[in-house]
N, C-alpha and C positions, 0 to 999 in steps of 0.2 A: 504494500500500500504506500503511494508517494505521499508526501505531502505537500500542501499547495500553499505556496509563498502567503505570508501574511499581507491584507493587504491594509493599504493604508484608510485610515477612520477621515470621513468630511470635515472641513473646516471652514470657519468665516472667511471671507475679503476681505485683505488688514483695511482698503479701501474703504473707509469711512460712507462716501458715498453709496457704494455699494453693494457694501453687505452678503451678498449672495452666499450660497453653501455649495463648496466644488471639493470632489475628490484630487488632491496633489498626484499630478504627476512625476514629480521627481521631489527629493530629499531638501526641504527649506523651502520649498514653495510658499508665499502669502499673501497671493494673488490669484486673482481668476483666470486672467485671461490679458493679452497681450496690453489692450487697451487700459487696465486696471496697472498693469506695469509703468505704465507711461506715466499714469497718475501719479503712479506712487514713487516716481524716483526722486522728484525733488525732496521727499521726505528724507531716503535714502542718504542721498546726496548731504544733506544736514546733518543727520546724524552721525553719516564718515565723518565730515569734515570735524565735527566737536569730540571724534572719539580720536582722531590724529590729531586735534591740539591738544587735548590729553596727555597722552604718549611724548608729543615732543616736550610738552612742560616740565613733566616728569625725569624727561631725560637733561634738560636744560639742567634742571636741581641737582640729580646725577653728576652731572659734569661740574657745575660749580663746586660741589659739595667736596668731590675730589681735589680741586685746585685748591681750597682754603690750606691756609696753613698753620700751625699750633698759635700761632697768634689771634690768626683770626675765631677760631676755635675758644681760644681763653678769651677773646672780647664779649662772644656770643653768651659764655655763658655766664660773663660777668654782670652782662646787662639782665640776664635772667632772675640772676640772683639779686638785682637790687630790683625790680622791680616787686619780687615777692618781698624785700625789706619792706618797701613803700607801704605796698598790699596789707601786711603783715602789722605794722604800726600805723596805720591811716588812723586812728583814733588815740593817738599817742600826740604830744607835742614834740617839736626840737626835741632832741637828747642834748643838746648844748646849751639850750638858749630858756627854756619852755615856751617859745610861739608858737600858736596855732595856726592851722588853715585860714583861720577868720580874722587873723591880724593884718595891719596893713602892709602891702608889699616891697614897701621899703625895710619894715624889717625881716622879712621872712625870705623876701625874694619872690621870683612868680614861676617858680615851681620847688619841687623837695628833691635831696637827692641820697640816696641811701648811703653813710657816711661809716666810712671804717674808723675805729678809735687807732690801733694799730695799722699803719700806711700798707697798703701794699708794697710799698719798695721797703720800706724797714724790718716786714713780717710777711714774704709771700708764703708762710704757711699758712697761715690764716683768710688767707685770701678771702674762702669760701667756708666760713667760719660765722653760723650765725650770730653767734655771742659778740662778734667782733663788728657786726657792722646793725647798725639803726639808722631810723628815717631821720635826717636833720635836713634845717631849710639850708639854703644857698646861701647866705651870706655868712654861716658859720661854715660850711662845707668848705667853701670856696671863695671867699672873700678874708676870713678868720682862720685860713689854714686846717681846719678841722676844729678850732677853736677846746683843744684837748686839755686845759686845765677843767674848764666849766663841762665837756666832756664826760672827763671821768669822775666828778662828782654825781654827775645824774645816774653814768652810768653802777654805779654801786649802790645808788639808791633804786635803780630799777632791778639789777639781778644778784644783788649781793657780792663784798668786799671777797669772798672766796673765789667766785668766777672770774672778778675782776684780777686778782692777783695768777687765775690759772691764766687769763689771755695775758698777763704783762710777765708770765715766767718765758722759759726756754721752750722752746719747742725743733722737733726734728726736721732738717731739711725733707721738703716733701718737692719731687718733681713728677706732676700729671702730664700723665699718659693721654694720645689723643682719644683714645676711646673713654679713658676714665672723666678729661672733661667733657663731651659730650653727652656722658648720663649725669653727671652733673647738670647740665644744661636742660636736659629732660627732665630730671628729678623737679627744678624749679620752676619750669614753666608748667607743670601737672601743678607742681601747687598755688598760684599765680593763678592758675584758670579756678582753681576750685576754690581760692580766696572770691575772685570777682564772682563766680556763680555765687559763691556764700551771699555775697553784699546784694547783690542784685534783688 
């Protein structure tokens, strides 16, 4: 006893206009009939073209992604990580100064910038060290040098003279890896997004 090929089940005209119910004669068919094809290619034609800028964007970022190099890499996820600072203390004043978002922007500056107590170039172990860096406005950031006497008095009132004393001891030369700051950079934009979803 042979058996007889399966055959294939009716299906709509993707053709909107219409509609009709045809048996496919070949594999992918979604059209009726020739005329229905014509219809339907400027569809076609649309959806190529948005799935190949796709593809090339994807690859453009590919290729960028490649060319960066550990610097570029450490900018990225520097900005990361101060943005989740920001994030992180928006209900917090200066760590330097105590002004608030509501003060005038002669004293605060007209925006905040997540401010290390420990310099980067004096302590690049800490670089990425929450303990080490708070939202402070711009005019202590960067006008006042980090304004680190008035600094570290907040900051001991805000996390205790123990922590304060671990960020101002010794710590071990640390040199990151380009994959280790990149999940770095991941790690703080994950929290950055789910701070703002929080506030939202």
């Amino acid at each position: 006893m042979s058996l007889s090929a399966k055959q294939p089940r009716p299906r709509k005209c993707r053709v909107a206009e219409c509609g009709a119910s045809f048996v496919p004669a070949r594999l992918g068919q979604a059209v009726c009939s020739p005329a229905c094809a014509i219809l339907d290619a400027p569809t076609n034609r649309e959806k190529a073209r948005k799935s190949l800028a796709q593809v090339e964007r994807r690859e453009i970022r590919v290729r960028k992604e490649k060319l960066k190099s550990r610097a570029d890499h450490l900018r990225e996820a520097q900005a990361a990580m101060n943005e989740y600072v920001r994030l992180r203390d928006a209900h917090l004043p200066c760590i330097s100064c105590d002004s608030n978002p509501s003060d005038h922007d002669l004293i605060t500056g007209s925006r905040w910038d997540a401010g290390h107590y420990r310099s980067v170039g004096a302590c690049p172990e800490l670089r990425f060290e929450p303990l080490n860096i708070h939202r402070q406005c711009v005019r202590c950031n960067r006008n006042l040098s980090g304004n680190a006497v008035e600094y570290r008095i907040r900051l001991v009132a805000r996390i205790g003279y123990d922590q304060v004393a671990w960020i101002e001891g010794p710590h071990p030369a640390r040199k990151y890896t380009v994959e280790e700051i990149k999940a770095i950079k991941a790690e703080y934009r994950a929290m950055a997004k789910y701070l703002k979803k929080d506030a939202a």
